[in-house]
MIPA-727658 format. One record per residue (C-alpha): residue number from 1; residue in three letters; x, y, z. Coordinates in steps of 0.001 Angstrom, whole numbers, plus 500000, padded with zeros to 6 digits. Example, Ala and Ser with C-alpha at 12.3 -4.5 7.8 and 13.67 -1.06 7.14 Angstrom:
BEGIN
{1; 'ALA'; {512300; 495500; 507800}}
{2; 'SER'; {513670; 498940; 507140}}
***
This chain:
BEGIN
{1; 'UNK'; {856969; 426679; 885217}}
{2; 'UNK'; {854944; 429738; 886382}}
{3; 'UNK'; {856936; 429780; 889662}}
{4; 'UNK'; {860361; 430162; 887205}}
{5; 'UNK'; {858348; 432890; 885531}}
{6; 'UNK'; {857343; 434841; 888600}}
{7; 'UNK'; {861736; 434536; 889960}}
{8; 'UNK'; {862909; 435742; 886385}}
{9; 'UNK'; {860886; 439110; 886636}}
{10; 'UNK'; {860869; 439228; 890424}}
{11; 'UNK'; {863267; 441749; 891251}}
{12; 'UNK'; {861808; 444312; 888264}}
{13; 'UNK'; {858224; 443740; 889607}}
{14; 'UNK'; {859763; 444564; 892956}}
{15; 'UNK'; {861350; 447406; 892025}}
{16; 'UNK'; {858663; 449078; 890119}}
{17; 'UNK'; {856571; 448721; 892652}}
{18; 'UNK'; {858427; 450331; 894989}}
{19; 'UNK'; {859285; 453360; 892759}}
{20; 'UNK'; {855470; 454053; 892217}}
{21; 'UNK'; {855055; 453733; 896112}}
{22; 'UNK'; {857774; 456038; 896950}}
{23; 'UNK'; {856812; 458677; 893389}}
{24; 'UNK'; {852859; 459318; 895808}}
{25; 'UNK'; {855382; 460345; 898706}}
{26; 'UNK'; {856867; 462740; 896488}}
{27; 'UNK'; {854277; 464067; 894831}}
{28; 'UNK'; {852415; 464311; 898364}}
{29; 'UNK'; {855825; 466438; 899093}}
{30; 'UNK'; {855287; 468421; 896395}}
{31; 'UNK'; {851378; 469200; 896781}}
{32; 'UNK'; {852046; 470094; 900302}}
{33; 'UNK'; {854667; 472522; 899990}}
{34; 'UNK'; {853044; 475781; 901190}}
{35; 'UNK'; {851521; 473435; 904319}}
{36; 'UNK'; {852788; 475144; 907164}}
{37; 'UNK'; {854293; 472476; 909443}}
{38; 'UNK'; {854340; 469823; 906622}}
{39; 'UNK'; {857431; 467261; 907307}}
{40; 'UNK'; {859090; 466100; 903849}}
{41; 'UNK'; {858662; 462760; 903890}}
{42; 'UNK'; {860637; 459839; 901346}}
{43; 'UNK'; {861410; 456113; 901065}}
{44; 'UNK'; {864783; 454104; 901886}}
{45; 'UNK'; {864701; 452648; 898230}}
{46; 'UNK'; {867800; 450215; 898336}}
{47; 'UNK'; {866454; 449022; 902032}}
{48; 'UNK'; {863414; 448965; 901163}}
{49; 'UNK'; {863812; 446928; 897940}}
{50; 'UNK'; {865918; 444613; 899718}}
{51; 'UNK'; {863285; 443956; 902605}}
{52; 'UNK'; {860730; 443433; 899867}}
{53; 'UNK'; {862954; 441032; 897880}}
{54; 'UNK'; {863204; 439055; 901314}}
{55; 'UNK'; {859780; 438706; 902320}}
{56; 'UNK'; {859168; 437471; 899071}}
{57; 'UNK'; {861921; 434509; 899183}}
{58; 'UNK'; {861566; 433994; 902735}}
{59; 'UNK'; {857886; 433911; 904051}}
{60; 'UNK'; {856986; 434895; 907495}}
{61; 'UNK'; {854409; 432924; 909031}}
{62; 'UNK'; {851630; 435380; 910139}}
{63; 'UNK'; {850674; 435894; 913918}}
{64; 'UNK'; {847084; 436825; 914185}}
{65; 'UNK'; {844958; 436167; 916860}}
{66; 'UNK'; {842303; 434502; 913894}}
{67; 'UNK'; {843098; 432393; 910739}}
{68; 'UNK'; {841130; 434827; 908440}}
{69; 'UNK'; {842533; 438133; 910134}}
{70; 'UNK'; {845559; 439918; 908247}}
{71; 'UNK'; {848291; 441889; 909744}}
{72; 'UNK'; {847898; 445608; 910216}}
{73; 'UNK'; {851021; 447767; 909908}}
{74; 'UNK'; {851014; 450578; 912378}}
{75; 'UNK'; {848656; 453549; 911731}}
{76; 'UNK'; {850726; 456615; 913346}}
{77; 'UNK'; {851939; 457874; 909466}}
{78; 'UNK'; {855573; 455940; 910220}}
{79; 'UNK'; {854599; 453690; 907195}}
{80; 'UNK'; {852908; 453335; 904050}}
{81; 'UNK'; {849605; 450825; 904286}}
{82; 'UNK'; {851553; 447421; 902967}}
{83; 'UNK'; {854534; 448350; 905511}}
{84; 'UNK'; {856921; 449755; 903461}}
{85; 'UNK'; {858336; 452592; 906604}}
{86; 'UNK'; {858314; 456282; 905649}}
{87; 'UNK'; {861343; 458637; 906740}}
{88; 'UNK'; {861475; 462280; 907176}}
{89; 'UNK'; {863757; 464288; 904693}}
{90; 'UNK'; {866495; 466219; 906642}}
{91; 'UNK'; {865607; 470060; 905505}}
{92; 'UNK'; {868682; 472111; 903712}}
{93; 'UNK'; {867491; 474903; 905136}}
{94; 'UNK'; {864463; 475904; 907579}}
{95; 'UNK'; {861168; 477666; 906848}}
{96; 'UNK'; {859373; 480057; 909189}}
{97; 'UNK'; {856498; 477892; 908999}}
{98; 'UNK'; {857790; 474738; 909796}}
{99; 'UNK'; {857620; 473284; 906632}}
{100; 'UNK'; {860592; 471472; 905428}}
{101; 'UNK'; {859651; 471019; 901814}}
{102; 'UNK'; {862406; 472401; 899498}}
{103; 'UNK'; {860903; 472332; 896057}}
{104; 'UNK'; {864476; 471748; 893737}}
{105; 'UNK'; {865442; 468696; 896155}}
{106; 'UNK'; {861296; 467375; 895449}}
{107; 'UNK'; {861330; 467890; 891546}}
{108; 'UNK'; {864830; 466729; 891555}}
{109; 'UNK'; {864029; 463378; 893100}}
{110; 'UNK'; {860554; 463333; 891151}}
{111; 'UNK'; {862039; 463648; 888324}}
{112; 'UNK'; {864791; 460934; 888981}}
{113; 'UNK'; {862411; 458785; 890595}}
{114; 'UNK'; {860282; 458820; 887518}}
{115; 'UNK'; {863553; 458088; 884833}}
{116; 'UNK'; {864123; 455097; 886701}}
{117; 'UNK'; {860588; 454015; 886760}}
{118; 'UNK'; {860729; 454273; 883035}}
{119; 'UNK'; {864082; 452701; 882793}}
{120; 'UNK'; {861963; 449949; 884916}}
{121; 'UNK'; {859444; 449456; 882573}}
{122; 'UNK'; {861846; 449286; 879727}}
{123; 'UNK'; {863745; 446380; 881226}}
{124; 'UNK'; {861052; 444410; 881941}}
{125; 'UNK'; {859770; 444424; 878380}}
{126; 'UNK'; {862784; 443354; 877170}}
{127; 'UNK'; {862863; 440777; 879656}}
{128; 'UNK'; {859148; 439822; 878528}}
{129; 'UNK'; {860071; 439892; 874549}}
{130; 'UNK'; {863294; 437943; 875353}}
{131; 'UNK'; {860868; 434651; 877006}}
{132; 'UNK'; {858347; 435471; 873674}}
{133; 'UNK'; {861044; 434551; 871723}}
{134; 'UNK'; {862456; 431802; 873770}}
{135; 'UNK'; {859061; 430587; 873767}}
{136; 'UNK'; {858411; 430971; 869616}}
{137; 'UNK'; {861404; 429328; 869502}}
{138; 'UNK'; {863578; 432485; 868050}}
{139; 'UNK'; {861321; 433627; 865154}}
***
């Protein structure tokens, strides 16, 4: 019962998870935009989402060199800590300092990022009060 639970609100758990991930990136864009050298940095969201919706139907066995150890993604700054790989935003336009953080594209994709998050969170609690009531039996 619990497992038909978890696949009816998988992809919306998936997805709002991955929108929160990829809204620190942006903000982290936006805090760092007077960092000389900074490299705008985002998230693949379709790719990402459909990785994540994989590895959740299809298991990988782990190779460790311990039963109790857990994998480690890379620590170079290529990807977030569960993984999830990090991409540099091409800049529109250059900045003497190196820093390719362009402010309308950030609070542009903020901004959307956040809608959709919302959005998110709407659907699933219409999912949720749609098994209340199959559950109360309509009342």
């Amino acid at each position: 019962m619990l497992g038909k639970l978890d696949n009816h609100l998988l992809f919306n758990e998936t997805a709002l998870s991955l929108r929160e991930k990829r809204q620190a990136v942006l903000a982290s864009n936006i805090a760092n935009a007077d960092t000389p050298n900074y490299k705008a940095r985002d998230i693949d969201f379709s790719a990402n989402l459909q990785a994540a919706l994989d590895r959740v139907k299809n298991p990988q066995p782990l190779n460790t060199t311990a039963g109790k150890h857990f994998p480690r993604p890379p620590q170079d700054g290529s990807t977030l800590p569960d993984g999830t790989p990090l991409l540099y935003r091409t800049p529109a336009q250059g900045a003497v300092d190196g820093n390719t953080v362009d402010m309308d594209v950030e609070r542009n994709s903020f901004a959307d990022n956040a809608l959709r998050y919302e959005a998110g969170v709407t659907f699933i609690n219409s999912q949720i009060k749609g098994l209340m009531a199959a559950i109360q039996g309509g009342q």
